[in-house]
C-alpha positions in Angstrom: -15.5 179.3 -62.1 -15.4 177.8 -65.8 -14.2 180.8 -68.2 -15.1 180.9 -71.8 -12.2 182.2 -73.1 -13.2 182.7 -76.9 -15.6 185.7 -75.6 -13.4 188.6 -75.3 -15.4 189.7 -71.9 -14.6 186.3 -70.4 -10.8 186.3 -71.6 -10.1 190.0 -70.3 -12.0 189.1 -67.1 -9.7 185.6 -66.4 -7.0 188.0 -67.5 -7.7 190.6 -65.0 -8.1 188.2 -62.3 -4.6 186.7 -62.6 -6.2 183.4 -64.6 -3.1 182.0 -65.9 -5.3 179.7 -68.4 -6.9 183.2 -69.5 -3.2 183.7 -70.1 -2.2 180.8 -71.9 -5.3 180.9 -74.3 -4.0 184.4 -75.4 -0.5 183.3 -75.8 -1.7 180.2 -78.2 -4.7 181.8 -80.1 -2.4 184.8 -81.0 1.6 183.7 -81.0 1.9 182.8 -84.3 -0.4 185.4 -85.7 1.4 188.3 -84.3 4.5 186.8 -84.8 4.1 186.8 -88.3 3.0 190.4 -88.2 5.8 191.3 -86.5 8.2 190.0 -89.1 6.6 191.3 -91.9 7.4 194.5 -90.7 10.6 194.0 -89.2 12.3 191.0 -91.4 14.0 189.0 -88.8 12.3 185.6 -87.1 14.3 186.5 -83.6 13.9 190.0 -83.1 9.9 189.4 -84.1 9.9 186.8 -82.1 11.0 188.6 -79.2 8.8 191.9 -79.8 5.9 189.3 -79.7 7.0 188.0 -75.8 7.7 191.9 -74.6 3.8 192.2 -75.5 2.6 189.1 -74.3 4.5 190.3 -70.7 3.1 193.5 -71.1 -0.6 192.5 -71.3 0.1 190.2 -68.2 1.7 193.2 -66.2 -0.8 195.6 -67.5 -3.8 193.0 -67.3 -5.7 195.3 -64.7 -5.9 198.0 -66.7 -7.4 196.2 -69.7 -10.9 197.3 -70.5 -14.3 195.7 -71.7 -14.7 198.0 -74.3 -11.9 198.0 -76.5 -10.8 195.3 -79.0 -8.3 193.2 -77.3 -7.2 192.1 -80.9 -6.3 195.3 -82.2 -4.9 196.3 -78.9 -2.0 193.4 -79.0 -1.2 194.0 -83.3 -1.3 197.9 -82.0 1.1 196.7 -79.4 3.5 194.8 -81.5 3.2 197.8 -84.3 4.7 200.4 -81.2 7.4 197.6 -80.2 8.7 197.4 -83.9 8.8 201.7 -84.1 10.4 202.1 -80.5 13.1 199.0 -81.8 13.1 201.0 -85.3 14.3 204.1 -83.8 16.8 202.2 -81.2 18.2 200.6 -84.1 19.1 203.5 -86.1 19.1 207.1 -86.6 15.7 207.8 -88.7 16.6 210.1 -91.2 13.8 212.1 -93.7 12.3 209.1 -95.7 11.9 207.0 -92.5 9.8 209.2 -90.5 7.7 209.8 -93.6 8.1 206.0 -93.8 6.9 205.5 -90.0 4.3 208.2 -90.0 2.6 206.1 -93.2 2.4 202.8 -91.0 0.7 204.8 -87.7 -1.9 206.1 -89.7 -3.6 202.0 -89.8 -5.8 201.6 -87.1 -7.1 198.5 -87.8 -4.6 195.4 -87.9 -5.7 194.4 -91.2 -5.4 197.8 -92.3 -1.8 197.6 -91.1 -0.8 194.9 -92.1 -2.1 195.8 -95.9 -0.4 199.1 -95.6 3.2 197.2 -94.8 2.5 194.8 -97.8 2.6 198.0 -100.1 4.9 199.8 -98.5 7.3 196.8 -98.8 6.6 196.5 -102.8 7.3 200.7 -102.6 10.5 200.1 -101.1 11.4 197.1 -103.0 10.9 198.8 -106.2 12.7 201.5 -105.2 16.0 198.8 -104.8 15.5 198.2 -109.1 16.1 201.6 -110.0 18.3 202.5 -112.6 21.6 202.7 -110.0 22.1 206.7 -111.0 18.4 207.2 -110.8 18.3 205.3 -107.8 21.2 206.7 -106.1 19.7 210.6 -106.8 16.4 209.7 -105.8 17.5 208.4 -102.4 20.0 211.4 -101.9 17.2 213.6 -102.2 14.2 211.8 -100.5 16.1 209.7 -97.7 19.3 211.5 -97.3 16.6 215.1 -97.8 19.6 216.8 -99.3 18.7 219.8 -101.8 19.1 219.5 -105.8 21.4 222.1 -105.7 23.8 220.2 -103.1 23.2 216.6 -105.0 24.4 218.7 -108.4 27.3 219.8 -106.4 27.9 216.5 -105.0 28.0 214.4 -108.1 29.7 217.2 -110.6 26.4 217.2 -112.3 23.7 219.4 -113.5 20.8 220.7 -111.6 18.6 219.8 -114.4 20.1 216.5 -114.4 19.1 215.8 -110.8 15.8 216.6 -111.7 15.7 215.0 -115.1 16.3 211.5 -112.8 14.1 212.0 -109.5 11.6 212.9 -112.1 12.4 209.7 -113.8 12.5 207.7 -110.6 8.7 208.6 -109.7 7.7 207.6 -113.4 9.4 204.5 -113.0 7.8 203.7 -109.5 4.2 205.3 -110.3 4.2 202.8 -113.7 5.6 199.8 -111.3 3.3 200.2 -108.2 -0.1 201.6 -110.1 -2.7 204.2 -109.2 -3.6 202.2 -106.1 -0.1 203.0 -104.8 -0.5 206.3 -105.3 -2.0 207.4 -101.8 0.7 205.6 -100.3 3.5 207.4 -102.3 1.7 210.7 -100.9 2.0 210.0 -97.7 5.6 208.4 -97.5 7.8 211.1 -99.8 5.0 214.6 -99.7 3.5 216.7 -102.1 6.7 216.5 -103.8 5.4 213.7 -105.3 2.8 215.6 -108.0 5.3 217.9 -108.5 8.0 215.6 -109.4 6.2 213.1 -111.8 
């Protein structure tokens, strides 16, 4: 039997019944693709690259599970989307900014949605890095590290008011960088602290 392999029915069918050219037409029509997903949000060609193969094996193991009814396209950029958060968390301890940080990316459903959500929370993050380095260095005590203003004052033989003077700087500096547009984002990575700070 002849599969057509560009409509999704065919390709999960030749995938469920073992077809290994089912198989190598996923592997070519989406490799690169999710490969470049993968290291936009992880930043490393090798480690991307292997996220990518643990899915593609995973589909093939998994293959008689996979369904008519879903989007087999979102289910493999959801797939590589888990594999960088399970190798985020392997990789180091996730502290108070980078659960915010990985609760922002699960919110995207759609890959595209996803994968414009990384592109501004990379621009967040970068702009964060061009801080003023005593701005930057309170701001990032208090909303990565999640220690208190009162402990940061302690910390750094300043004032409170000080501490506050400079995350409240750091948000004007970031909401003036990254624009209204940004704004949502900013919500949902550092919290309602975020009104009350700028």
């Amino acid at each position: 039997m002849k599969w057509n392999y560009r409509d999704q029915d065919g390709l999960i069918e030749g995938l469920k019944k073992g077809n290994e050219g089912a198989y190598g037409f996923l592997v070519e029509h989406y490799h690169n693709r999710l490969c470049i997903y993968a290291n936009s949000l992880i930043r490393d060609d090798l480690m991307a690259e292997d996220i990518v193969q643990n899915v593609f094996v995973q589909v093939w193991e998994k293959r008689h599970k996979l369904k008519h009814d879903f989007s087999l396209e979102n289910y493999l950029y959801k797939s590589v989307h888990n594999k960088f958060i399970d190798q985020y968390r392997k990789g180091k301890a996730v502290m108070a900014l980078e659960k915010k940080y990985i609760a922002a990316l699960e919110l995207a459903v759609e890959e595209k949605d996803e994968i414009q959500e990384q592109k501004i929370l990379n621009i967040l993050f970068d702009a964060i890095q061009e801080l003023p380095p005593k701005c930057k260095q309170i701001f990032l005590m208090s909303k990565k590290e999640g220690l208190t203003n009162m402990e940061i004052s302690e910390y750094l033989n300043v004032s409170k008011k000080t501490v506050e003077g400079q995350i409240t700087k750091a948000f004007g500096i970031l909401r003036e960088k990254l624009g209204k547009k940004y704004e949502m984002i900013m919500f949902l990575v550092f919290g309602s602290e975020t009104n009350r700070s700028i």
